[in-house]
C-alpha positions as CSV (number, residue, x, y, z in Angstrom):
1,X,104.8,82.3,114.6
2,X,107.5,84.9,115.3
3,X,107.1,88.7,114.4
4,X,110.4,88.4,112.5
5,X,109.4,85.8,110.0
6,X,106.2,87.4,109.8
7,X,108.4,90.5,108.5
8,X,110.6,88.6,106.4
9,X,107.4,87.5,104.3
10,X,106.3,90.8,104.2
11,X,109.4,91.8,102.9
12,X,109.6,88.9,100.4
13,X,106.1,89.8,99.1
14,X,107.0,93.5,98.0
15,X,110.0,92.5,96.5
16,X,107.8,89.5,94.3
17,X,105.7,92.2,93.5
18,X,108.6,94.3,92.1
19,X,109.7,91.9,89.9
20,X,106.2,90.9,88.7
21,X,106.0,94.6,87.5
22,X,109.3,94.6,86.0
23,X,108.3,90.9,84.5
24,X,105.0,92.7,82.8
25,X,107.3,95.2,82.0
26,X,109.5,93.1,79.7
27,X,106.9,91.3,78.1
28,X,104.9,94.9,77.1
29,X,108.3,95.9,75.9
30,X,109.0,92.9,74.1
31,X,105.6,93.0,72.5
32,X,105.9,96.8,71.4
33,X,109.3,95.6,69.8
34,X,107.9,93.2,67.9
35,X,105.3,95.4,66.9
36,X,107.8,98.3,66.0
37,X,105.8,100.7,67.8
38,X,109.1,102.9,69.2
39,X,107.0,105.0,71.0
40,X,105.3,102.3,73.0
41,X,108.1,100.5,73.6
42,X,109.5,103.9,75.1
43,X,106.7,104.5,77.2
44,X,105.8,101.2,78.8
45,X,109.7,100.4,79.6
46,X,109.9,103.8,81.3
47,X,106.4,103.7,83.4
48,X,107.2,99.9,84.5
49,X,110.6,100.4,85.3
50,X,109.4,103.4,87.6
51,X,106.3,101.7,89.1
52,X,108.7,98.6,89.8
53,X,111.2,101.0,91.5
54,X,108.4,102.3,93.6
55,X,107.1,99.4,95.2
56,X,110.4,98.1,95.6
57,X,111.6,101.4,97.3
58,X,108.0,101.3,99.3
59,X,108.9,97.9,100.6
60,X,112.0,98.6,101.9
61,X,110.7,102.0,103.3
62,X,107.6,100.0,105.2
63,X,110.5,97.0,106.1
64,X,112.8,100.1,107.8
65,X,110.2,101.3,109.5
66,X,109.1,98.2,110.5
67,X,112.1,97.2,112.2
68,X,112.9,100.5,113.9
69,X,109.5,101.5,115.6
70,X,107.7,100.0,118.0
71,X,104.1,99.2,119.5
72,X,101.2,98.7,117.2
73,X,101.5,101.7,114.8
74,X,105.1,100.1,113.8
75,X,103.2,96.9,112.5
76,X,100.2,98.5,110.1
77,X,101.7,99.4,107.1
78,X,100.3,102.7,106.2
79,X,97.5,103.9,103.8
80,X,99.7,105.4,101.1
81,X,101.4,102.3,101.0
82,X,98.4,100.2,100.9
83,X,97.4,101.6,97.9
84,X,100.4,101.3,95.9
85,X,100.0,97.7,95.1
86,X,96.1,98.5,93.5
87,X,97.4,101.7,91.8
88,X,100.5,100.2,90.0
89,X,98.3,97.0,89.1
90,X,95.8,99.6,87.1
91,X,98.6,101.5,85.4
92,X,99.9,97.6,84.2
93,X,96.8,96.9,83.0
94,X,96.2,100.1,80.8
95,X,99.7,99.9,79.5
96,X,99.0,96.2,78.7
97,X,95.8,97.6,76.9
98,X,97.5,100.5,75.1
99,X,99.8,97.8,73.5
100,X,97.2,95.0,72.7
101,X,95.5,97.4,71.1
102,X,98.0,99.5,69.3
103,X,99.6,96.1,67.6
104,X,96.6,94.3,67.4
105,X,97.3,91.3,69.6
């Protein structure tokens, strides 16, 4: 398998998991609406939006990177990055929390 399609797919994979976020994201904000809890609604389209933005900016930091260095450092994405993915999972999760449990779903 060639180094390039192996990037490609790494590329492709932080992108899905932009719009994942963003995806959660809309459904948080749709159920906030519906729950006409402004301040919710507020909060979890702001955090989302930014996560999303984040791991889409990481990806195409770590593709950049990827395709301008060289040797073996060049193809390990590094640790901050690693734990982006985890971190912005976590923060979904709480904000999906914070609105079950404010509306009561």
């Amino acid at each position: 398998m060639s180094s390039g399609l192996a990037q490609q797919r790494t590329s492709l994979a932080w992108t899905r998991s932009a719009l994942a976020i963003l995806a959660i994201g809309a459904a948080l904000v749709k159920a906030a609406w519906e729950a006409r809890a402004p301040v919710l609604v507020a909060a979890s389209a702001a955090v989302l939006l930014v996560l999303a933005g984040l791991v889409w900016w990481a990806g195409e930091r770590e593709d950049r990177r990827r395709r301008t260095g060289t040797g073996p450092a060049a193809a390990r994405a590094s640790r901050p990055l690693l734990l982006l993915l985890p971190v912005a999972s976590v923060i979904s999760a709480l904000m999906a929390l914070a609105v079950a449990l404010s509306t009561g779903h």
